[in-house]
C-alpha positions as CSV (number, residue, x, y, z in Angstrom):
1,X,84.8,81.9,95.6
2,X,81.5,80.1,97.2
3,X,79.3,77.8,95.7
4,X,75.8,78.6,94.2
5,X,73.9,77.2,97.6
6,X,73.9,79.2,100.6
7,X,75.5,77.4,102.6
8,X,79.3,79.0,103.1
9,X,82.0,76.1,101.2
10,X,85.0,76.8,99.1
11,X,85.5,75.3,95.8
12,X,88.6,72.8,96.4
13,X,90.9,71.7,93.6
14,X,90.2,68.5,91.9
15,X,93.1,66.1,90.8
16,X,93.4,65.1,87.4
17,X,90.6,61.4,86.6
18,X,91.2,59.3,84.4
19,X,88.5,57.8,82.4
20,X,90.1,54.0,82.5
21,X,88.0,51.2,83.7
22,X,85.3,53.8,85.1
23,X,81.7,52.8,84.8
24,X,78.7,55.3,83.3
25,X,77.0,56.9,86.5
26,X,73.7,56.1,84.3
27,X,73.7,52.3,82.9
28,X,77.2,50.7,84.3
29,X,78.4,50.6,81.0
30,X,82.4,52.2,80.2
31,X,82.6,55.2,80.1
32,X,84.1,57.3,77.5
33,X,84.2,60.7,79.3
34,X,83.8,62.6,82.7
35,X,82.2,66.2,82.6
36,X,81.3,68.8,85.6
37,X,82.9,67.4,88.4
38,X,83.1,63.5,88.8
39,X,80.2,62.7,86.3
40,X,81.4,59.2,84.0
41,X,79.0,59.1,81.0
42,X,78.8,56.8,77.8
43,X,77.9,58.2,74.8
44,X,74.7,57.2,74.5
45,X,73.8,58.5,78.1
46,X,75.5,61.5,77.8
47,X,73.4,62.1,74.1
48,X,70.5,62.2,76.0
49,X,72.4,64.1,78.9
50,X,72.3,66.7,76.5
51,X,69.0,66.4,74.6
52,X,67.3,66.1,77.8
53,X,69.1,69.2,79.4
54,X,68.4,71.3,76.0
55,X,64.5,69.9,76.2
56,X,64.1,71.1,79.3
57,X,65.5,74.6,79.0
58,X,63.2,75.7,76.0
59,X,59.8,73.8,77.7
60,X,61.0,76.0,80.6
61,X,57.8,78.4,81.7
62,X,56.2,77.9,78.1
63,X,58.7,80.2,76.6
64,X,58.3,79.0,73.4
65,X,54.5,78.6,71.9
66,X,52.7,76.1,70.4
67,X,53.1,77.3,66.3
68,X,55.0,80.1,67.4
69,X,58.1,81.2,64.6
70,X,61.5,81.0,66.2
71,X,64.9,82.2,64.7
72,X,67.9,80.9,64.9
73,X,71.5,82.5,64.8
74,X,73.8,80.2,62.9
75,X,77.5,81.5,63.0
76,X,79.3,78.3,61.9
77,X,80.9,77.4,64.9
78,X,80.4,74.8,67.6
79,X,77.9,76.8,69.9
80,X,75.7,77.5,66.8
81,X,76.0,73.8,64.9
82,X,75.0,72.1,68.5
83,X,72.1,74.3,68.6
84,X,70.8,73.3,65.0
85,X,71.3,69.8,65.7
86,X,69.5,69.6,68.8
87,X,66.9,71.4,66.9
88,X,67.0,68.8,64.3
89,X,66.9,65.9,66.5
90,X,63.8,67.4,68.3
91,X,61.6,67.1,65.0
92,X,62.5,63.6,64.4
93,X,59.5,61.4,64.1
94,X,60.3,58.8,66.5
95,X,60.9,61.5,69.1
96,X,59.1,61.6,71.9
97,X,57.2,65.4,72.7
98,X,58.5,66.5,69.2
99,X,58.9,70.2,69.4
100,X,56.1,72.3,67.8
101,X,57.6,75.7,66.6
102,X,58.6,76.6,63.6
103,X,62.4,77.7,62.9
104,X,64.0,79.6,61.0
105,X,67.6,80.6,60.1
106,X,69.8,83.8,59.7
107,X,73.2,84.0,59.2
108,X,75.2,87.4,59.0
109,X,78.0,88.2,57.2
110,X,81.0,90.2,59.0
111,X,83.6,90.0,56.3
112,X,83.5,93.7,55.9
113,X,84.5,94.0,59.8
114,X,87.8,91.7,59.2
115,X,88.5,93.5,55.8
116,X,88.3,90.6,53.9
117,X,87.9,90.3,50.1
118,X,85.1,89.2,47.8
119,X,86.6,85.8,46.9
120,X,87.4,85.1,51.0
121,X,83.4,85.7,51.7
122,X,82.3,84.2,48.9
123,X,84.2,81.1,49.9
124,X,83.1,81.4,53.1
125,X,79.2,81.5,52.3
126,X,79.9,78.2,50.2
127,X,80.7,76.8,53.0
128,X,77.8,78.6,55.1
129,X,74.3,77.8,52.4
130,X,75.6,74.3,51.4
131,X,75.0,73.7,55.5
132,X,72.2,75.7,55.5
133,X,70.6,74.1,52.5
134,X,70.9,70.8,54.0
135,X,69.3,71.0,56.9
136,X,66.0,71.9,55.2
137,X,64.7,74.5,57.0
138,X,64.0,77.9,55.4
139,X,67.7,80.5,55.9
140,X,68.5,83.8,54.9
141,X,71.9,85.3,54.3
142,X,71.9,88.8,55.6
143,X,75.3,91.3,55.0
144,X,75.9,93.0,58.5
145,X,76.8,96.3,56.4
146,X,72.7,96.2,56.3
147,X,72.8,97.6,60.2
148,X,73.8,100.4,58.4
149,X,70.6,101.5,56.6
150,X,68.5,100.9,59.4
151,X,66.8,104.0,61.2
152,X,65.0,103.9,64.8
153,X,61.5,104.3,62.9
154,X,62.6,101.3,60.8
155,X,63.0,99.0,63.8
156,X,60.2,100.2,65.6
157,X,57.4,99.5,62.9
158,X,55.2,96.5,63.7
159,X,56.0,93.2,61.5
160,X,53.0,93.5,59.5
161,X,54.6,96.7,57.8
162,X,57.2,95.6,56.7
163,X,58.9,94.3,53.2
164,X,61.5,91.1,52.5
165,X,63.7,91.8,49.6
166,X,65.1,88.5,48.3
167,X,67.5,87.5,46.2
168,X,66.1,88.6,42.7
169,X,65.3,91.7,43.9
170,X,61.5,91.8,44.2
171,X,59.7,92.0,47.1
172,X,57.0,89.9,48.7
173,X,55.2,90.2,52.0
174,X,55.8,88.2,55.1
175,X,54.2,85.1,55.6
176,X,53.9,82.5,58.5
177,X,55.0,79.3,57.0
178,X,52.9,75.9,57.8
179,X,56.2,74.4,59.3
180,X,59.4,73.6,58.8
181,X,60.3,72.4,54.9
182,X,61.1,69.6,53.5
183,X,64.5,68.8,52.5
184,X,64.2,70.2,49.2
185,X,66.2,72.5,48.5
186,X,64.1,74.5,46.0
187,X,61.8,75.5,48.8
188,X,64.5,77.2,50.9
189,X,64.8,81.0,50.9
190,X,68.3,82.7,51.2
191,X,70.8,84.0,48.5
192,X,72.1,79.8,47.4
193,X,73.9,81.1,44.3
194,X,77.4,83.0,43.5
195,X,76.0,85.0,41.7
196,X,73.5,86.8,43.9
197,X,76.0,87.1,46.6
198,X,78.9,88.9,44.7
199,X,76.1,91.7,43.3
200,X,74.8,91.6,47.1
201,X,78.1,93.0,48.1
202,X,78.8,94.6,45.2
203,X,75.2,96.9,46.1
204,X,76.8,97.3,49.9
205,X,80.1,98.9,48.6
206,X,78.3,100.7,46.1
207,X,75.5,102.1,48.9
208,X,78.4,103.1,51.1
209,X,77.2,101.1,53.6
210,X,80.6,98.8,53.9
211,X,82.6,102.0,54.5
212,X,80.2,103.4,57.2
213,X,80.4,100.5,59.2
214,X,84.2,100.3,58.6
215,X,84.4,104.0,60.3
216,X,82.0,103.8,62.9
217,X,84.3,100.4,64.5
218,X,87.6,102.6,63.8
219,X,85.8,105.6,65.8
220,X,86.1,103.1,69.3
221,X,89.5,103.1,70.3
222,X,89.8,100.2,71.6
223,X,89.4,96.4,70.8
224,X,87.1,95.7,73.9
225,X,84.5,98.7,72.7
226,X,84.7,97.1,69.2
227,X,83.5,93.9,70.4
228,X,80.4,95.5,72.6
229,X,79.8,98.0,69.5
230,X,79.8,95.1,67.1
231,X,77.6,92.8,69.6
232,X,75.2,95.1,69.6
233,X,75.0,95.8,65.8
234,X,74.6,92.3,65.3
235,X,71.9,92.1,67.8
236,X,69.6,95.3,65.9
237,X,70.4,93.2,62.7
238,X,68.8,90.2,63.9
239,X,65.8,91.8,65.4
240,X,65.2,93.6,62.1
241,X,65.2,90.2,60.8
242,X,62.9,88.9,63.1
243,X,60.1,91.2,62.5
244,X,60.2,90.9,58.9
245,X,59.8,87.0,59.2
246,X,57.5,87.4,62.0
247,X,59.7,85.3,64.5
248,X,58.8,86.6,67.9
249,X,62.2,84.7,69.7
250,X,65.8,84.6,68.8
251,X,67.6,81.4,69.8
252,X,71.3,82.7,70.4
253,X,73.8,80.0,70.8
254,X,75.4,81.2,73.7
255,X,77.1,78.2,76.3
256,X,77.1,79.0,79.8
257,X,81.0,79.6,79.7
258,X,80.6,82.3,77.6
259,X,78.1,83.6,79.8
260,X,80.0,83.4,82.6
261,X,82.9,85.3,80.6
262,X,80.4,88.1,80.0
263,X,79.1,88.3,83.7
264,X,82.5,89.3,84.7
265,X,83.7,91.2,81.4
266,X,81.2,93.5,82.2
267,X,81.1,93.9,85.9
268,X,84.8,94.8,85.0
269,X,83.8,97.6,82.5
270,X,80.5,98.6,84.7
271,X,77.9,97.2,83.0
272,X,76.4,95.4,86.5
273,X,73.1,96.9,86.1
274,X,72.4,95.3,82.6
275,X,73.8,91.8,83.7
276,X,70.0,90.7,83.9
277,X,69.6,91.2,80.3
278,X,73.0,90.7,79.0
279,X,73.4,87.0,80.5
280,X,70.2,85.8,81.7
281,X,67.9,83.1,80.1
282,X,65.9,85.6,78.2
283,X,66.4,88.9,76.9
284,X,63.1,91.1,76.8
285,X,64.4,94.2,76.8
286,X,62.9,94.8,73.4
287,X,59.2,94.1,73.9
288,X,57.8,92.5,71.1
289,X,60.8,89.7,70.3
290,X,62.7,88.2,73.2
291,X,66.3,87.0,72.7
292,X,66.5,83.0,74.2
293,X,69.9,81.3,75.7
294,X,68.7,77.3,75.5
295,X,72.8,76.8,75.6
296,X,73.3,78.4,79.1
297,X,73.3,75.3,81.0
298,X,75.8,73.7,78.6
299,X,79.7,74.4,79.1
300,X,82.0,74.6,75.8
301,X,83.6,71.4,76.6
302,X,79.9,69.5,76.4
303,X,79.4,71.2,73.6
304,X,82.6,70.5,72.0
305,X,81.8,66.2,72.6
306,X,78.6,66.7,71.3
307,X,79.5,67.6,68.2
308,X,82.2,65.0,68.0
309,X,79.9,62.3,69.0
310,X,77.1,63.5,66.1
311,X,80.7,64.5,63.7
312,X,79.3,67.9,63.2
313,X,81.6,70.0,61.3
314,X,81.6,73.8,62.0
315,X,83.2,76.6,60.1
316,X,85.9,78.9,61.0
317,X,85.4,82.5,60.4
318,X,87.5,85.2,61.1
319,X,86.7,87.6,63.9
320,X,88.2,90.6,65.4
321,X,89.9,88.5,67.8
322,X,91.6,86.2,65.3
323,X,95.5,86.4,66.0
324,X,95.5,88.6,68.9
325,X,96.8,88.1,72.4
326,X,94.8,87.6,75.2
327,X,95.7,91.0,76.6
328,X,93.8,92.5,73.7
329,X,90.7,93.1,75.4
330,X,88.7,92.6,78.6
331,X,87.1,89.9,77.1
332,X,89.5,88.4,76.1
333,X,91.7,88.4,79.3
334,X,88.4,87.4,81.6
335,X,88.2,84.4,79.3
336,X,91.7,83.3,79.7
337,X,91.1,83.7,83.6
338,X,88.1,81.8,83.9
339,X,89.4,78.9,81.4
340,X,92.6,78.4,83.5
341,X,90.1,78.4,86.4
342,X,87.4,76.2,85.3
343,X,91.0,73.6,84.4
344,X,91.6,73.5,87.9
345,X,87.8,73.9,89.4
346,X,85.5,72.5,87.8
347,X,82.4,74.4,89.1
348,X,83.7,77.3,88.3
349,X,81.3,78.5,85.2
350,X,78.5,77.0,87.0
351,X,79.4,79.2,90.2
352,X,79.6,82.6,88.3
353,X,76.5,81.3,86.1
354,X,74.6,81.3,89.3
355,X,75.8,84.2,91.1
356,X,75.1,86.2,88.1
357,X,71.2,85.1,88.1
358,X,71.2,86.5,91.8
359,X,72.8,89.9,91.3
360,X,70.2,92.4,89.5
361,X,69.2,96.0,90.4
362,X,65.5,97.7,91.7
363,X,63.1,98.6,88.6
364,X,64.0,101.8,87.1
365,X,60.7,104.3,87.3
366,X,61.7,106.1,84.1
367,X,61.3,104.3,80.6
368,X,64.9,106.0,79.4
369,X,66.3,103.5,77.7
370,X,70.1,103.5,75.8
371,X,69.9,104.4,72.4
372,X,72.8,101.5,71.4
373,X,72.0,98.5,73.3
374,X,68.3,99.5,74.6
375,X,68.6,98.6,78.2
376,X,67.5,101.0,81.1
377,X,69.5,104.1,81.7
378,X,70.9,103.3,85.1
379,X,72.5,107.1,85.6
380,X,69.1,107.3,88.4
381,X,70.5,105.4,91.2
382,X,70.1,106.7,94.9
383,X,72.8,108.7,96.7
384,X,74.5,106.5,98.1
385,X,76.1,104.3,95.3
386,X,79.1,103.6,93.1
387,X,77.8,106.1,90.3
388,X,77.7,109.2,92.6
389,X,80.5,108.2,94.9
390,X,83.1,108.7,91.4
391,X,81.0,111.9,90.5
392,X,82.2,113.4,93.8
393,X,85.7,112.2,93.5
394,X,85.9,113.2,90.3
395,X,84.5,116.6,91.6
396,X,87.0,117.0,94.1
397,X,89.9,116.6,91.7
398,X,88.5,118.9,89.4
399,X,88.5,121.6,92.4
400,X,92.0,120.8,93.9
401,X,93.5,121.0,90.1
402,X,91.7,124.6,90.0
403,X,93.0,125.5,93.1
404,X,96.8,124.3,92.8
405,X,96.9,126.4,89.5
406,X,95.2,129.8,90.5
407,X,98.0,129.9,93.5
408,X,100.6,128.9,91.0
409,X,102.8,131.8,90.9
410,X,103.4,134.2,87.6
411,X,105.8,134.4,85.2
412,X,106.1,137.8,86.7
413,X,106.2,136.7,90.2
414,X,108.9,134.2,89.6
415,X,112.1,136.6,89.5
416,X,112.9,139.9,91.0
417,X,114.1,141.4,88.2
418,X,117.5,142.8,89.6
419,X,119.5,140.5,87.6
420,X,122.0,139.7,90.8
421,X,121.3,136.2,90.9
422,X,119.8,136.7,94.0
423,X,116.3,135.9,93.0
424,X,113.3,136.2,95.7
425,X,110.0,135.7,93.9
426,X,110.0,132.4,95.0
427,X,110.1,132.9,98.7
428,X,107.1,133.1,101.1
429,X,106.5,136.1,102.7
430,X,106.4,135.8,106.5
């Protein structure tokens, strides 16, 4: 495997540092961890390491507008709690450039898709609005079993048009807010109380809606088409979301070694043409609301320290993955691969991050787009090219199989019918 610059080098295997008695590559001071290759950092340089390096990556090319309203996909885990924090940190007062867009945060709900009870989610959301309550900035709680009700006419209306139900049940019209709240609690939107959660899901059951979406992810067969299928659902849901709280960028929380598992999970299942999209920095495959990766640059092990440095708790929550070799999937088995490699070679995510950014395809003339994950059909390619070269050998093993059984002798043909045992209708004529 070569490194990202063009000059021809093989990544070499790194022995085991130890942190003892090494110095911080920034200030001299001890150093409490090393990270990419060789880099010692203390915790304070390494904090701004990461603030700096998450700073930079949503200043980069003015993605992100002055007032503009941003939202943010908290899961509960450590991607997702990193994000929010470095979020937090950037409105701080005594922060220097403070950031100037509003945020705004949406959780969803997949309980339904791990068949789990009421009392299981509702312990679960607990867990999820007393964070989200904290933090001050305005949250919804959204039931993915709502991807279910949506229509193609629905998601293509413009912001303006469109309707938030909340909690109680009445409906209001979207708003821009000033900025982001206060820490009172009375002032944040989302579904805080027990009560408005159990007759949330009770409505979902009721509508059907939790039994579609259980049989449309038993109709893929197997678990590494659920986890695409359920990707993509999650993605519609949070676009709907978007428009009706006129965000016009999602912040996803994906680290650049998940990335790097998805470059090469779908190279494997011939998704090369999308990678630009699928893995890249943004996502505008939509048009009016672009999906954002500020996390790219940041491997799961930095992200891991950061939280432990800041002692941010996440939340587990069961997935479809939960308790399942890693055999299970293509996902999973690419992740297993490039964690045991990344052990040994430490550029490894980097490498495949990189790569990845130079592989994409020529601009597709027609505006055919995929009716699941909206990304350009890719079925017009030229004639020479992966696409057509199966089409023809599919084509010629449809033909021989044709062949082979119209020269396949008859029942009839098969035995002379003289009942001597001395049976011919096997044998070629001369």
């Amino acid at each position: 495997m070569c490194e990202a610059p063009d000059e021809t080098q093989f990544m070499t295997k790194k022995p085991s540092i130890i942190t003892t008695e090494r110095k911080c590559m920034k200030c001299e001071e001890n150093a409490v961890l090393i990270i990419r290759i060789d880099d010692a950092f203390c915790r304070n340089c390494f904090v701004h390491y990461m603030t700096h390096k998450f700073r930079s990556a949503i200043g980069k090319g003015r993605l992100i507008l002055y007032d503009e309203k941003v939202l943010l996909a908290y899961s509960g885990g450590h991607s997702s709690c990193a994000m929010l924090h470095l979020v937090q940190q950037g409105f701080l007062e005594h922060v220097h450039k403070k950031l100037r867009f509003f945020p705004h945060l949406v959780h969803i709900d997949e309980g339904a898709v791990t068949n789990q009870d009421m009392e299981e989610r509702l312990c679960a959301q607990k867990d999820i609005t007393s964070k989200l309550q904290s933090t001050g900035i305005p949250y919804d709680v959204v039931y993915l079993e709502r991807v279910m009700s949506l229509d193609h006419e629905q998601l293509a209306k413009k912001p303006a048009d469109l309707t938030i139900e909340n909690c109680s049940g009445t409906k209001k019209e979207v708003t821009k807010t000033s900025g982001p709240v206060s820490d009172d609690s009375s002032t944040t939107e989302g579904c805080p109380c027990d009560r408005d959660l159990t007759n949330g899901m009770e409505s979902l059951d009721i509508n059907g809606l939790a039994g579609s979406l259980k049989k449309l992810l038993e109709s893929a067969k197997t678990l590494t088409t659920k986890e695409d299928l359920l990707l993509q659902l999650r993605h519609q849901l949070l676009i709907e979301v978007a428009r009706q709280r006129g965000c016009t960028k999602i912040m996803l929380a994906d680290s650049g070694t998940l990335v790097s598992i998805r470059i090469l999970a779908n190279i494997a299942q011939g998704r090369g043409a999308a990678l630009p999209l699928d893995t890249g920095f943004v996502d505008g495959r939509h048009g009016d609301i672009n999906f954002v990766r500020p996390l790219k640059e940041f491997t799961k092990k930095e992200i891991v320290l950061y939280n432990k440095f800041h002692d941010v708790k996440s939340t587990f929550i069961p997935s479809l993955t939960t308790k399942v070799g890693s055999g299970a999937s293509i996902n999973l088995l690419t992740e297993e691969f490039v964690n045991a490699l990344q052990e040994g070679f430490p550029s490894t995510i980097s490498t495949i991050c990189r790569t990845g950014e130079k592989l994409g395809t020529e601009g597709n003339s027609s505006q055919n787009k995929c009716l699941i994950c909206k990304a350009p059909l890719d079925t017009s390619v030229p004639q020479a090219s992966a696409l057509n070269a199966t089409n023809f050998s599919l084509s010629l093993s449809s033909t021989c199989k044709r062949k082979m059984s119209s020269k396949q002798p008859s029942s009839d043909d098969q035995c002379c019918g003289e009942g001597d045992g001395g049976c011919h209708g096997n044998t070629v004529n001369k």
